[in-house]
NUSEDREN-257611 format. One line per field, with one value per atom (N, C-alpha, C): residue in three letters; z, y, x; atom name. Coordinates in pm, 1 decimal, padded with zeros to 6 digits, m for minus. Layout:
BEGIN
r = [Ala,...]
z = [Z,...]
y = [Y,...]
x = [X,...]
a = [CA,...]
***
This chain:
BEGIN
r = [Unk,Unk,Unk,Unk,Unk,Unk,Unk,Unk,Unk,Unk,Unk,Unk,Unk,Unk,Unk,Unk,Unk,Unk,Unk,Unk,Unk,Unk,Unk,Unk,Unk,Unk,Unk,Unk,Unk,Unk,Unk,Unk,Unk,Unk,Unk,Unk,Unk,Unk,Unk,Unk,Unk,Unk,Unk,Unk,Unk,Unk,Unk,Unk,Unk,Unk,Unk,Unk,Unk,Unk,Unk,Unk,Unk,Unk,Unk,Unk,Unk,Unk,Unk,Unk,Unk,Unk,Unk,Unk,Unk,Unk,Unk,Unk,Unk,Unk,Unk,Unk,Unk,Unk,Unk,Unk,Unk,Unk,Unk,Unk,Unk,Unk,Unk,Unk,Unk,Unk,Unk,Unk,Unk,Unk,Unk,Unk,Unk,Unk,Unk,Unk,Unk,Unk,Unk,Unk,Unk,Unk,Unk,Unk,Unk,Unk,Unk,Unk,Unk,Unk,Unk,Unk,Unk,Unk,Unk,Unk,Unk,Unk,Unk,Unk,Unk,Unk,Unk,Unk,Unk,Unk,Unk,Unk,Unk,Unk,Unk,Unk,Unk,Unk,Unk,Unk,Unk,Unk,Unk,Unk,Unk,Unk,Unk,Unk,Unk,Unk,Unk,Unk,Unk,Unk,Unk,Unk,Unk,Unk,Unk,Unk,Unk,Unk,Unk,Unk,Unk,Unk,Unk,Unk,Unk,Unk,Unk,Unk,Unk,Unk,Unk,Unk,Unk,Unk,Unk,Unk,Unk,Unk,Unk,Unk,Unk,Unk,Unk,Unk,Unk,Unk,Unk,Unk,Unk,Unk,Unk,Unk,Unk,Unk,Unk,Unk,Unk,Unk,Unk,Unk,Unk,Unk,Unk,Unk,Unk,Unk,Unk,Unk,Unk,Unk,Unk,Unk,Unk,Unk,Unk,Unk,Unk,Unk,Unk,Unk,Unk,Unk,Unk,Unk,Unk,Unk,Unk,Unk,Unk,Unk,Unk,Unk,Unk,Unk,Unk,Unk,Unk,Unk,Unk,Unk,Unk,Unk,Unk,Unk,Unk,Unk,Unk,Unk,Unk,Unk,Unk,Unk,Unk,Unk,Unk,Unk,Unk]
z = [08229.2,08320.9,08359.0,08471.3,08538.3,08542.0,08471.6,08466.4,08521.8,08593.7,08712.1,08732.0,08756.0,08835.5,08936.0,08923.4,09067.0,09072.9,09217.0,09236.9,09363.0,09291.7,09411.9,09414.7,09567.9,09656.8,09686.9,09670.0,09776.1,09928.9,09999.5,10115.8,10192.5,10281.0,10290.5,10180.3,10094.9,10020.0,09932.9,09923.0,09845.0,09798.4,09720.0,09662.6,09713.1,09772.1,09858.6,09749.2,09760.8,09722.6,09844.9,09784.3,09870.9,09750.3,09739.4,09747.9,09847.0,09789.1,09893.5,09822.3,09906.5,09830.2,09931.8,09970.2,10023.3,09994.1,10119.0,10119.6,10115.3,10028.6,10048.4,10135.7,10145.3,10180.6,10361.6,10436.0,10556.5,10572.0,10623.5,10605.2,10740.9,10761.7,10868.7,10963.4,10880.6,10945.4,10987.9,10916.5,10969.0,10911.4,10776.8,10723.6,10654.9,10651.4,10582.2,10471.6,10468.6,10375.6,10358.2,10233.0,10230.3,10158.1,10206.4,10164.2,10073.0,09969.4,09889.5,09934.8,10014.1,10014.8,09976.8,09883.3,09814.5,09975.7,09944.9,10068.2,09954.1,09853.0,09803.6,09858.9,09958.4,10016.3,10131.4,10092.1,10229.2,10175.7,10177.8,10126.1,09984.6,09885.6,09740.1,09674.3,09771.8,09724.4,09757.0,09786.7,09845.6,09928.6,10016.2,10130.9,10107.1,10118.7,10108.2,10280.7,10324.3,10465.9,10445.7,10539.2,10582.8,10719.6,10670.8,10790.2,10847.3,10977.6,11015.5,11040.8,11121.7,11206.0,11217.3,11292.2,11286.9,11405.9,11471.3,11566.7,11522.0,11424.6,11383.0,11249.4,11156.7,11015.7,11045.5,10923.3,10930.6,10739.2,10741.3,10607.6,10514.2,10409.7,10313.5,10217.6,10220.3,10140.2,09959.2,09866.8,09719.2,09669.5,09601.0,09503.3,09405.8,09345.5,09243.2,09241.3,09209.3,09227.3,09244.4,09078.0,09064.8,09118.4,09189.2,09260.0,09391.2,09435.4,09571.3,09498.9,09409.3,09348.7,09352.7,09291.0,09200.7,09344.8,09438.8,09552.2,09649.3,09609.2,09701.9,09590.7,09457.5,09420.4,09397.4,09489.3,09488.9,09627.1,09704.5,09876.2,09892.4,09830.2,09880.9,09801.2,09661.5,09518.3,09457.8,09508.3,09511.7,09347.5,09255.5,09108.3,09082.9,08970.5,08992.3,08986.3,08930.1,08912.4,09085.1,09172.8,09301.2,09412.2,09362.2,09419.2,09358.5,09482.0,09469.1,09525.4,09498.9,09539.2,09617.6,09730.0,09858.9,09903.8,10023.0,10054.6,10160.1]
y = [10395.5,10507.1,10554.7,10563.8,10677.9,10802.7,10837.8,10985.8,11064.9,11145.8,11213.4,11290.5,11463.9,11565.6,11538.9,11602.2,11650.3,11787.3,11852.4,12002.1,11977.6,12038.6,12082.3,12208.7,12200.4,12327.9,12349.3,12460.2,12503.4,12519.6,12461.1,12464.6,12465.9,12605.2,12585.3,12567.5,12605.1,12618.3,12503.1,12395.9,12239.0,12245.0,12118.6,12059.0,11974.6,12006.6,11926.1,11926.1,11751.2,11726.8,11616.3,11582.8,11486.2,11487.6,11333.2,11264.6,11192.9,11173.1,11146.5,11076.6,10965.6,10866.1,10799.0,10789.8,10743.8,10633.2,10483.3,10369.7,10363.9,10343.5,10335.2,10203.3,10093.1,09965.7,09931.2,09877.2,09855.6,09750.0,09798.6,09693.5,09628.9,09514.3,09462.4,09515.1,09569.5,09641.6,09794.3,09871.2,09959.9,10054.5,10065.7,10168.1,10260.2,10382.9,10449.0,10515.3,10560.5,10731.0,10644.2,10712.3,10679.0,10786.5,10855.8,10933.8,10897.6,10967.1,10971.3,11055.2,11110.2,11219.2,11264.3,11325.3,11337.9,11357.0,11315.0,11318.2,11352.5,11463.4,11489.3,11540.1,11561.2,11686.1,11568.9,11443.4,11381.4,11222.1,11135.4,11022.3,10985.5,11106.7,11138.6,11059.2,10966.7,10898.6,10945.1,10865.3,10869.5,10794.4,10816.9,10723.9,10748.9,10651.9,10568.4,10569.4,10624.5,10623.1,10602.9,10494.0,10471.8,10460.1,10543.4,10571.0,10528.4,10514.6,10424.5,10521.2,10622.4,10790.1,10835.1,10974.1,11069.9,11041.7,10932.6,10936.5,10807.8,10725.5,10582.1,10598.4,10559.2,10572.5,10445.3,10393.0,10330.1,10365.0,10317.5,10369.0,10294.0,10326.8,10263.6,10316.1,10318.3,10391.4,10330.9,10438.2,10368.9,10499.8,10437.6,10494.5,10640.3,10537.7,10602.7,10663.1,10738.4,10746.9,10656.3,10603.3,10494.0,10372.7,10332.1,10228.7,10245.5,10375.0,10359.4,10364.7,10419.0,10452.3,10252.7,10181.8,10048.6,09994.6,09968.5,09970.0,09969.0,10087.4,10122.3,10034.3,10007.7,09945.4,09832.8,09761.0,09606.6,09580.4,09630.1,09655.3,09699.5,09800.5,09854.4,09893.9,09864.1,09871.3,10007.0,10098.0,10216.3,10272.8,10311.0,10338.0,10493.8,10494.1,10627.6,10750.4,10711.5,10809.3,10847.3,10757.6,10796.5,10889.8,10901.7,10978.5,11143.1,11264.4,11379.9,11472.4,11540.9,11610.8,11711.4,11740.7,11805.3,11897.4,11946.4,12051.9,11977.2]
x = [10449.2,10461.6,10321.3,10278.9,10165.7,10164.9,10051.8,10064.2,09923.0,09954.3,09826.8,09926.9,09819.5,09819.5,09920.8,10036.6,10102.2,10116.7,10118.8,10100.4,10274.8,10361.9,10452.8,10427.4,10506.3,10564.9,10635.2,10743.4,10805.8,10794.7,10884.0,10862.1,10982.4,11035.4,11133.4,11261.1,11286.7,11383.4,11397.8,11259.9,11278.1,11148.4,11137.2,11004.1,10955.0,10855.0,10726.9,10664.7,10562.8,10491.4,10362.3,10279.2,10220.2,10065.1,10014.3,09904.3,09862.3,09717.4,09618.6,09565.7,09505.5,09374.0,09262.3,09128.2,09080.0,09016.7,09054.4,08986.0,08853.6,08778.7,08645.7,08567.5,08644.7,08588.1,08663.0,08574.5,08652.3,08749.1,08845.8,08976.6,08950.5,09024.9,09064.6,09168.7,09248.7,09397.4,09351.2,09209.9,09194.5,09227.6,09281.4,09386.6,09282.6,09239.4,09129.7,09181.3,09296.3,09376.5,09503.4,09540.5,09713.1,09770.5,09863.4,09977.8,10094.4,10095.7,10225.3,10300.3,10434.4,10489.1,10685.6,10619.4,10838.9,10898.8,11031.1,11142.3,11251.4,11245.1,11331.0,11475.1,11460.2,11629.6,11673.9,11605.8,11700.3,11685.0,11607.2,11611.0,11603.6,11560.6,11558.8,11443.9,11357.1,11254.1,11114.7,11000.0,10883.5,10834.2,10749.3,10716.1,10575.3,10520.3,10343.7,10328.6,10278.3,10176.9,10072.1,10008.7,09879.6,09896.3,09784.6,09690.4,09566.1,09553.5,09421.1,09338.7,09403.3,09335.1,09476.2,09430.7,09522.0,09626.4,09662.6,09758.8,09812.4,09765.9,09838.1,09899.7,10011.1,10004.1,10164.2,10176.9,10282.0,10327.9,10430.4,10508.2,10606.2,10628.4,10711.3,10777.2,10933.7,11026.8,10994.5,11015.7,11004.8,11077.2,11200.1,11262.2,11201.1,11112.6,11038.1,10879.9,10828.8,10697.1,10575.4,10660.6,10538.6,10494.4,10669.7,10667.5,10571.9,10564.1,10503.9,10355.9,10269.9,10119.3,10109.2,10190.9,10196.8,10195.3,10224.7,10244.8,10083.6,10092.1,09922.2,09802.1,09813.1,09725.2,09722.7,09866.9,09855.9,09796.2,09851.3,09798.5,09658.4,09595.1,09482.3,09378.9,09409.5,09319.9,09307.2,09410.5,09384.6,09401.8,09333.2,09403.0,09445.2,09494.0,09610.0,09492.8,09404.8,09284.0,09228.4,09248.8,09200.3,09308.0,09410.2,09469.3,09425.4,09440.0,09436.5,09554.8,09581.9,09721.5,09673.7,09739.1,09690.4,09809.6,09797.1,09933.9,09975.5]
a = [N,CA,C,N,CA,C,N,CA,C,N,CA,C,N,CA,C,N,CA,C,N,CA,C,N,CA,C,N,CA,C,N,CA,C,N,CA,C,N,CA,C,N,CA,C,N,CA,C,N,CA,C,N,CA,C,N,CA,C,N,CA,C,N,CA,C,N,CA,C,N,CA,C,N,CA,C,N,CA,C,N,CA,C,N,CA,C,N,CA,C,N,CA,C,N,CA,C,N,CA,C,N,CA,C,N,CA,C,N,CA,C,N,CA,C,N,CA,C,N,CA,C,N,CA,C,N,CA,C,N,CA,C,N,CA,C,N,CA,C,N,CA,C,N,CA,C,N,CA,C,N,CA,C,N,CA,C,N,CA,C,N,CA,C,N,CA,C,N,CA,C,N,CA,C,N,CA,C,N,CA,C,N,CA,C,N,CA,C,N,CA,C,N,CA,C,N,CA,C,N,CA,C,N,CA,C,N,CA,C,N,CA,C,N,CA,C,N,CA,C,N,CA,C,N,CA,C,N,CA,C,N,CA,C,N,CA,C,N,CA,C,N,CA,C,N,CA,C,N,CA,C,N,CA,C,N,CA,C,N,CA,C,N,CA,C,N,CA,C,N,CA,C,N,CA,C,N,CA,C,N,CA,C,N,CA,C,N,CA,C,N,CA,C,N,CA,C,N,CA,C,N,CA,C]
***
């Protein structure tokens, strides 16, 4: 199991959450940031966004937390230590 800092919120009457991690190395695909964000009150999982800039991001449903963190550090080298929890 992975274990790191998460900060929820209320928002609207649910639990928001969201991480953050930044690419340090230039990709080919362009992707700079990637998002963890709960979809607790509707798909009950998490979705991994990357992002290239602020008008591009593409995404990926995961059950479980860890699957989407395990996920970003097969794809993008990202380790659980590089994520930060954001609003």
């Amino acid at each position: 199991m992975l274990l790191f800092n998460i900060r929820v919120f209320a928002v609207a009457n649910f639990l928001f959450m969201k991480l953050q991690a930044h690419i340090a190395i230039d990709r080919e695909d362009k992707i700079r940031w990637l998002v963890i964000a709960s979809d607790e009150n509707d798909t009950k999982g998490y979705f991994l966004y990357s992002n290239a800039n602020d008008n591009f991001a593409y995404d990926s449903w995961f059950k479980k937390i860890d699957e989407a963190i395990q996920a970003a550090q097969t794809q993008y080298g990202i380790l659980t230590e590089d994520w930060i929890a954001t609003q």
